[in-house]
Structures are given as structure tokens and as C-alpha cells.
C-alpha positions in Angstrom: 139.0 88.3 8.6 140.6 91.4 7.1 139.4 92.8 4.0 141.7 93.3 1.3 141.0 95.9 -1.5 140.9 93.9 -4.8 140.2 90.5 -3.5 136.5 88.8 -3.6 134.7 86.8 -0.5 134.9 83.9 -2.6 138.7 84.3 -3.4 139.2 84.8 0.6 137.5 82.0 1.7 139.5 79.7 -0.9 142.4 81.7 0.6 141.3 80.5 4.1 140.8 76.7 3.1 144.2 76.7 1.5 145.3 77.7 5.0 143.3 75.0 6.8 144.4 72.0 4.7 148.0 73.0 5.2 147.5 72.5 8.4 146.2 69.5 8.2 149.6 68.0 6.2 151.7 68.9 9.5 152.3 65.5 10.8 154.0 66.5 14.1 153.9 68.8 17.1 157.6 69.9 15.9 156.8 70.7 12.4 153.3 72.1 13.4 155.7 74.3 15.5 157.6 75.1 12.8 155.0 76.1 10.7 153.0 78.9 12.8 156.6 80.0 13.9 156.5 81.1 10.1 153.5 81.7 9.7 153.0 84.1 12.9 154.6 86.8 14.8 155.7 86.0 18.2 152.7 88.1 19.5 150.3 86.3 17.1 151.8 83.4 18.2 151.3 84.0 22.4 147.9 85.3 21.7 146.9 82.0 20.4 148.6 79.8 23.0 147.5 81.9 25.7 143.4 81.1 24.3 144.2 77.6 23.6 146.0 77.7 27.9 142.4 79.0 29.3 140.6 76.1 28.0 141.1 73.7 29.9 140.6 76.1 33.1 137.6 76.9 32.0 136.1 73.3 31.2 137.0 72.6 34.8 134.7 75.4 36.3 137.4 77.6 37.4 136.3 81.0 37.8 138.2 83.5 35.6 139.7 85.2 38.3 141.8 81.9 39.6 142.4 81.3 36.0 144.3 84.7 35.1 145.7 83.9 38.4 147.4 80.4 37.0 148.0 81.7 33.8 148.2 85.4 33.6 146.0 85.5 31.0 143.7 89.0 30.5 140.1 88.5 32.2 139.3 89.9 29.1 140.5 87.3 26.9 139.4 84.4 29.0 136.0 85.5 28.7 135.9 85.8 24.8 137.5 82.4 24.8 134.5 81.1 26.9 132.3 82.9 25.3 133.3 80.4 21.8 133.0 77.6 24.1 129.5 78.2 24.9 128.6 80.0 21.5 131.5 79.6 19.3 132.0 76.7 15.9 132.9 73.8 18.6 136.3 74.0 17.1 137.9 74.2 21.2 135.8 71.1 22.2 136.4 69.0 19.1 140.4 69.9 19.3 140.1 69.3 23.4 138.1 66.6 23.4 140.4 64.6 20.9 144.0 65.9 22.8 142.4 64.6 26.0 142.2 61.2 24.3 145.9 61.2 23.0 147.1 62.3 26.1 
């Protein structure tokens, strides 16, 4: 996370869990949309969906190579995204997992 100048690691990381429970009031995909179209920048916004697109590739097996290939997604990027698969918080499985379920 970015460091700003005058504000404490304490004061971020209440900062941060402000963010995260917002979140969690969004009771829809429209107004979840609505939200990080405020929240981010269009580029913010890509970078994230293109991650969150390389999941589910990559929990099938396919090599990265076919998966830039379907997605145009960087090589680059789909490895850091499995590399928080395998060594990451577990925050792509657990929001996988459940969307699979819902689906």
C-alpha cells in the first residue's frame, strides 16, 4: 500500500477496513459496479478484471500461454495472479469458490 507522509500504519490500516466493509454493504453486481466505477480509474479498473479473468484459467490447468491466448492477458500478470493462488491470502479461492456456487 502507498505510504502517505503524515499518516500512521495504524491509521492506514483503519483506512483500509473502512474500504473493505463498504464493500461489503454493496448488495448487487450493479451497484458493486457502480461503486469501483467511482472508486477507480478505468485502468485500475481493467487491471483488476483482467486478474480476477485469469482465475478461472488457471484453476483449470491451462498453461499461461493458452490463457494470454483467450484472454490477452500479460504472461506477466497471469503468473503474479497464480503465484497468490498458490501463496497468496486465499482471498481468489474463497471469492471463486463461493461464485462457482451462485452460478
Amino acid at each position: 500500500m502507498k505510504q502517505h507522509r503524515n499518516v500512521t500504519a495504524r491509521q492506514e490500516a483503519l483506512s483500509e477496513r473502512s474500504l473493505f466493509a463498504a464493500v461489503l454493504t454493496l448488495k448487487s453486481v450493479d451497484e458493486a459496479r457502480a461503486f469501483f466505477r467511482d472508486l477507480c480509474t478505468p485502468a485500475e479498473l481493467q487491471a483488476m478484471a483482467d486478474r480476477w479473468a485469469v482465475v478461472e484459467w488457471l484453476q483449470k490447468g491451462l498453461p499461461y500461454r493458452e490463457i494470454h491466448r483467450i484472454t490477452g492477458v500479460s504472461v506477466t500478470t497471469i503468473g503474479r495472479v497464480a503465484r497468490c493462488l498458490a501463496d497468496g491470502n486465499g482471498g481468489y479461492q474463497v471469492a471463486a469458490s463461493r461464485q462457482q456456487r451462485h452460478a
